[in-house]
GUFI-932923 format. One line per 3 residues: number of its first residue (from 1); for each residue x, y, z of C-alpha. Coordinates in Angstrom, 3 decimals, padded with zeros to 6 digits, always signed. Layout:
N
NUM) X,Y,Z ~ ... .
//
This chain:
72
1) +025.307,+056.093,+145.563 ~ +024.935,+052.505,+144.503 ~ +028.512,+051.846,+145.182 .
4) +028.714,+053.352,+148.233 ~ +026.260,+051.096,+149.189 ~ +027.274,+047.930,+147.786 .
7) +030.691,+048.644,+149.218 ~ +029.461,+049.310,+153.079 ~ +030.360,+052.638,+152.957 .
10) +026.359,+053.312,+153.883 ~ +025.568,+050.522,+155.790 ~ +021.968,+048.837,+156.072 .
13) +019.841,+050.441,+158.468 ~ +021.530,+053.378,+158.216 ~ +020.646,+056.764,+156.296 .
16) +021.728,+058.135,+153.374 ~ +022.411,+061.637,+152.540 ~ +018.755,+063.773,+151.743 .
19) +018.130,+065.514,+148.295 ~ +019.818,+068.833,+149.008 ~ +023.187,+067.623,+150.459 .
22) +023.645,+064.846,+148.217 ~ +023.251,+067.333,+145.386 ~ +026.002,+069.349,+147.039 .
25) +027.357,+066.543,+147.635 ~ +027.475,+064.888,+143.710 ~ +027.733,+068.070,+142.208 .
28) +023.944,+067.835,+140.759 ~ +020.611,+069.168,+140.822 ~ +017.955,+068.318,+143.934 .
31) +015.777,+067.108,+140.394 ~ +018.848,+064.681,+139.469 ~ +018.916,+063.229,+143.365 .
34) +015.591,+062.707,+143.947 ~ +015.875,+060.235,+140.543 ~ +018.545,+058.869,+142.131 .
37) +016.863,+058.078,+145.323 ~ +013.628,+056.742,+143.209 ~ +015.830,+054.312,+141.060 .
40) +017.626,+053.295,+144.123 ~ +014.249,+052.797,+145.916 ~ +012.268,+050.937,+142.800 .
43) +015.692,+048.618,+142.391 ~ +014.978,+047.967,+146.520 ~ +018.516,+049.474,+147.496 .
46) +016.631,+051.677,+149.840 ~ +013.146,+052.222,+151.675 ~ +012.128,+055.382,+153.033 .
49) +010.562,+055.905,+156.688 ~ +008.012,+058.958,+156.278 ~ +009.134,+062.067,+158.577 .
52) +012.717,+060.010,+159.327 ~ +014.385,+059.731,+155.881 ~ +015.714,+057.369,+153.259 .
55) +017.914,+054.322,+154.451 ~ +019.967,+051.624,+153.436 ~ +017.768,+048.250,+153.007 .
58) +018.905,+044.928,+153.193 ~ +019.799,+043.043,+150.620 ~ +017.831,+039.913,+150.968 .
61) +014.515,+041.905,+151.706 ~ +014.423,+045.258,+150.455 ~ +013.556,+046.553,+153.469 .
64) +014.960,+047.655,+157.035 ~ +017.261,+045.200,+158.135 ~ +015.210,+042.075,+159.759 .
67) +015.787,+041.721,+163.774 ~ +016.941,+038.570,+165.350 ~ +013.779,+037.309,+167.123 .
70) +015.165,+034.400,+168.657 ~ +017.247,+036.537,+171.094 ~ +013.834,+038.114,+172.685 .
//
């Protein structure tokens, strides 16, 4: 998952696959991908949205990506 973060393939702001298809899709156990998804949140690779999902967080804050305010 790291990887495929780090490489663009999910891109920031963008989700990532829940628990039950990324076991499916990994080959794994939910238990295994729900570590994964806590490592990859306490390391700040992703941040969670309650009742929306899990989703790729920018680099430089940890967080959803920032928004441009000086175009508003």
């Amino acid at each position: 998952m790291r990887s495929r973060i780090r490489t663009g393939e999910y891109q920031v702001g963008h989700p990532i696959p829940g628990e039950p298809r990324m076991a499916e899709e990994f080959g794994i156990a939910k238990g295994t991908a729900r570590r994964v998804i806590n490592e990859l949140l306490k390391a700040g690779d992703v941040y969670t949205v309650l009742g929306k999902g899990t989703f790729v967080a920018d680099p430089e804050t940890g967080g959803p990506p920032r928004r441009d305010t000086e175009d508003e």
